[in-house]
N, C-alpha and C positions, 0 to 999 in steps of 0.2 A: 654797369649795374643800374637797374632804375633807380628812382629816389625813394619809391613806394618799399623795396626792398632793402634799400640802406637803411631805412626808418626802421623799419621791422628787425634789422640784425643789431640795430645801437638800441632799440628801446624792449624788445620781448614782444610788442604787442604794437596793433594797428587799430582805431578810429576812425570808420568810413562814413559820415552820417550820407541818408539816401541811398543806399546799396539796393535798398529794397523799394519797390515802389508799395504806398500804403497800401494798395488791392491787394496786394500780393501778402501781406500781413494777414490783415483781415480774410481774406480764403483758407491761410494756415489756423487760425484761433476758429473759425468754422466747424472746419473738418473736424477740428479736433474735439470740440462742439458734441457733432455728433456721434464722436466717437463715445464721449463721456456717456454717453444717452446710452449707448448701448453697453457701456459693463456694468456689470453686477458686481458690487462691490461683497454680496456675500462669499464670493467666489473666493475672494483672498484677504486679508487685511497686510500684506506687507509695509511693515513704515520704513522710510529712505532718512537714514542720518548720515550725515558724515563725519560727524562726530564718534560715535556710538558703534555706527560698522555691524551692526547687529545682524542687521539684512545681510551681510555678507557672505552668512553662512546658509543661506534659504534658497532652497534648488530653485524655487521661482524667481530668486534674482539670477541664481549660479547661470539659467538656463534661458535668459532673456538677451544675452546676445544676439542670436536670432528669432528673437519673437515681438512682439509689441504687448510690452507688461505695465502696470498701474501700481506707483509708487503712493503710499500717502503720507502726510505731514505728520512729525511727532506730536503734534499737539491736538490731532484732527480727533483724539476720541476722548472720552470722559473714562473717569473710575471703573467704570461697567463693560468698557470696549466697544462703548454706540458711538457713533458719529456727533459730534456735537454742532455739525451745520451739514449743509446739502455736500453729496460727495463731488457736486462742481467745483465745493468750496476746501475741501479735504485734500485734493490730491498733490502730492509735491511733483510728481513728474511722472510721463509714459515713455519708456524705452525701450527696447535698444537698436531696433530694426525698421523705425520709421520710411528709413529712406530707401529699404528695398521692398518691404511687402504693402503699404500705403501708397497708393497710386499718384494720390495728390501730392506728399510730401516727398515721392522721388522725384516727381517732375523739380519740384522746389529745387531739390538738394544737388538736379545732374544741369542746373541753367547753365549755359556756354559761358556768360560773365565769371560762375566760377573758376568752373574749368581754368579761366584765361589767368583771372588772381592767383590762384593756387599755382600755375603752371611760372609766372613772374614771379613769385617765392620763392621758385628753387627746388620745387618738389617734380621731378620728369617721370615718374608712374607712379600718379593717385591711386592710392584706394581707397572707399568709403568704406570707415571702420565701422563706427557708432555713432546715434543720432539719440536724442533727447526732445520732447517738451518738457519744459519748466515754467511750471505756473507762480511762482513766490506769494505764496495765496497771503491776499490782509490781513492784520491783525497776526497770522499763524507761521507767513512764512518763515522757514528755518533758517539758522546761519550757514552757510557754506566755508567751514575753515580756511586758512589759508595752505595751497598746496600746491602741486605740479602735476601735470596730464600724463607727465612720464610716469609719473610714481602707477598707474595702473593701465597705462597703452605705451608698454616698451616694447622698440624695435631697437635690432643692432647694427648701425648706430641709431640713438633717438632722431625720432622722425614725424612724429606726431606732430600734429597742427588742428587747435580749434576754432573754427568757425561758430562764433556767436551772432545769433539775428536779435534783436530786441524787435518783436511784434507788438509790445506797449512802450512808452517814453518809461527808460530807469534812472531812475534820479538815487540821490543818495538817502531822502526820504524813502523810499519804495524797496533797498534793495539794491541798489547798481552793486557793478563788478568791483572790484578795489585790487591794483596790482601793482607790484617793486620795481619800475622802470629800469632796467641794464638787468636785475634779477637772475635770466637766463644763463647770463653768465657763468656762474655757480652752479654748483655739485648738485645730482640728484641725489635729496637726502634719504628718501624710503622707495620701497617695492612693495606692494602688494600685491601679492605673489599666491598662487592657487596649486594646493597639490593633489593627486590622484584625480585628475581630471575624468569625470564620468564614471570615476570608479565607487567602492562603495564608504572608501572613506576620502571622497572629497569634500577640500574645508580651504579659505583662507588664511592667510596673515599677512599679518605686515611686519617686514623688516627692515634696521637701519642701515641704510648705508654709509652715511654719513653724518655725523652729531649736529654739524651746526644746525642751531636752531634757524626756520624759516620768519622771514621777518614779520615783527611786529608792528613796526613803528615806519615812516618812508613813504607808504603802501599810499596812491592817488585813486580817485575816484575816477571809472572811466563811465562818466552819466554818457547814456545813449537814447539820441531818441529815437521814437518809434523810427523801424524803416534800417537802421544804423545796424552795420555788421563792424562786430570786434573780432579781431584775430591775435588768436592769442599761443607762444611758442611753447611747444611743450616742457620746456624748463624753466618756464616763467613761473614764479611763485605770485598767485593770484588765489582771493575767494569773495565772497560776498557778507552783507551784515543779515542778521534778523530783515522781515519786513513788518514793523508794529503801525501802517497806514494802514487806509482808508481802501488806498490801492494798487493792483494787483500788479505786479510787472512779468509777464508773459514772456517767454524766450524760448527760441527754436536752436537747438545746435546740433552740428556735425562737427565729428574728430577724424582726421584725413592722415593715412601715413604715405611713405612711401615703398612701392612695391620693390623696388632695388634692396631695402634692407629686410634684414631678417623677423618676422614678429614672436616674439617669444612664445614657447610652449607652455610657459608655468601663468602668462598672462590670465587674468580672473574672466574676460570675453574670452571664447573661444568658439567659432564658427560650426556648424555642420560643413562633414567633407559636399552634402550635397547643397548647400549654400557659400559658395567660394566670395571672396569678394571680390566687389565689384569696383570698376572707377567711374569717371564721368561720361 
C-alpha cells in the first residue's frame, strides 16, 4: 500500500500543495468569470446555508444535480431582497454538474493525474458525482458547519470522496477547511435523505443516525495554497469558519464514489436516467 494511501486511511484527509499548476487555477476562476457575466440573477434568488437547509426544499436546488445553478450568500441581500454588492460579490456557490456540461471544467475535473490519485486511493470504478465553485465571498462568506459528505452522497458501502482545489491561497484568515484527524473513524451521524423523488410532494430531511455529537473542539486547519488539492474521506467530520477578510478564498470541488457500490435512491442528487454518470 503506498504511503500517500496509509496517510489517507490514518488521518481522513490528504494536503497536496501544487497539484494544480497556477494557470490552471486562473482558467478555472475565468470561466467562471464569465459565466457570472451571463446569469441574471433576477432569474432566481436562491440563498445556500448549511445551516438553515432552507434551500433544501427549492426544486431549483432539488433539481441541480444535473444542471449548473447559482447559489447566493445569506448575507448577500438587504431588508428589501436587493443585493447589497455586485452579484460577483453575492454568490456563495454554482453547482452541481460543472464537471459534465462545462467544457472547461470537465477537462479540469477528467485530467489523467486524477484519475491516477483517485485510482491509488482504493477507489477501482470512479464516478464523477457532483462538482461545486465556491467563492467564500469577503466580508459575507458563510460558515460551513461541521459535517460528513456521507451524510448527503451515500453509497452502500460509503464510498464517497472529495476532492478540494483551493484556486486562491485559504488561510484560516480567509475561511480555510478545519477537520478531526482519525475523525473517519467514527459513525455516520445523520442522512439527509429526499422522499418522493420527482413526485408531487418531494421534500427533504435529515435524520439521525447517530447521537454523538460531531466534534467541536480537536478540528486542525488545513490552510491551502493557491494550486493545493485537499482530499477529503467521506466520514470525515470537516467544515469551514465565516469569511470576515478583505479576501476571497475561491475553491473548485468534485465528490467521487465508487461504481461497485450501490448509490442510494432516497440520496437528495439524483441524476436523469438520460445523464448517467460518468468517470474519468
Amino acid at each position: 500500500m503506498s504511503r500517500l494511501r496509509l496517510d489517507f486511511e490514518r488521518d481522513g484527509y490528504l494536503v497536496l500543495p501544487g497539484f494544480v499548476p497556477e494557470g490552471q487555477c486562473d482558467a478555472l476562476r475565468a470561466r467562471m468569470a464569465e459565466m457570472l457575466k451571463a446569469f441574471e440573477p433576477a432569474e432566481v434568488a436562491t440563498v445556500f446555508s448549511t445551516r438553515e437547509l432552507s434551500h433544501a426544499q427549492d426544486r431549483y436546488f432539488l433539481e441541480s444535480g444535473a444542471k449548473v445553478r447559482f447559489f447566493f450568500e445569506e448575507e448577500a441581500f438587504d431588508a428589501n431582497g436587493r443585493l447589497k454588492q455586485s452579484k460577483a460579490r453575492s454568490i456563495n456557490k454554482v453547482g452541481h454538474a460543472l464537471h459534465d456540461l462545462d467544457p472547461v471544467f470537465a477537462r479540469f475535473s477528467r485530467h489523467p493525474a486524477l484519475a491516477r490519485l483517485v485510482a491509488e486511493l482504493g477507489i477501482a470504478e470512479p464516478l464523477l458525482l457532483q462538482s461545486m465553485y465556491i467563492f467564500k465571498q469577503p466580508r459575507i462568506g458563510g460558515e460551513v458547519g461541521c459535517h460528513q459528505d456521507a451524510c448527503f452522497l451515500m453509497t452502500e458501502p460509503p464510498s464517497v470522496v472529495g476532492l478540494w482545489f483551493a484556486l486562491e491561497d485559504a488561510t484560516t484568515l480567509n475561511g480555510c477547511l478545519y477537520a478531526a484527524p482519525g475523525g473517519h473513524r467514527g459513525p455516520l451521524r445523520s442522512r439527509f435523505v429526499r422522499h418522493d423523488v420527482g413526485g408531487p410532494h418531494d421534500r427533504t430531511e435529515m435524520i439521525t443516525l447517530d447521537p454523538t455529537p460531531l466534534p467541536s473542539e480537536g478540528l486542525v486547519p488545513l490552510e491551502a495554497p493557491k494550486g493545493t488539492l485537499v482530499v477529503l474521506h467521506g466520514l470525515l467530520p470537516h467544515g469551514s469558519a465565516p469569511n470576515r477578510s478583505a479576501h476571497s478564498r475561491h475553491a473548485y470541488t468534485l465528490h467521487v464514489i465508487d461504481g461497485r457500490c450501490a448509490y442510494r435512491s432516497d440520496n437528495w442528487l439524483q441524476r436523469r436516467r438520460s445523464m448517467p454518470l460518468r468517470g474519468f
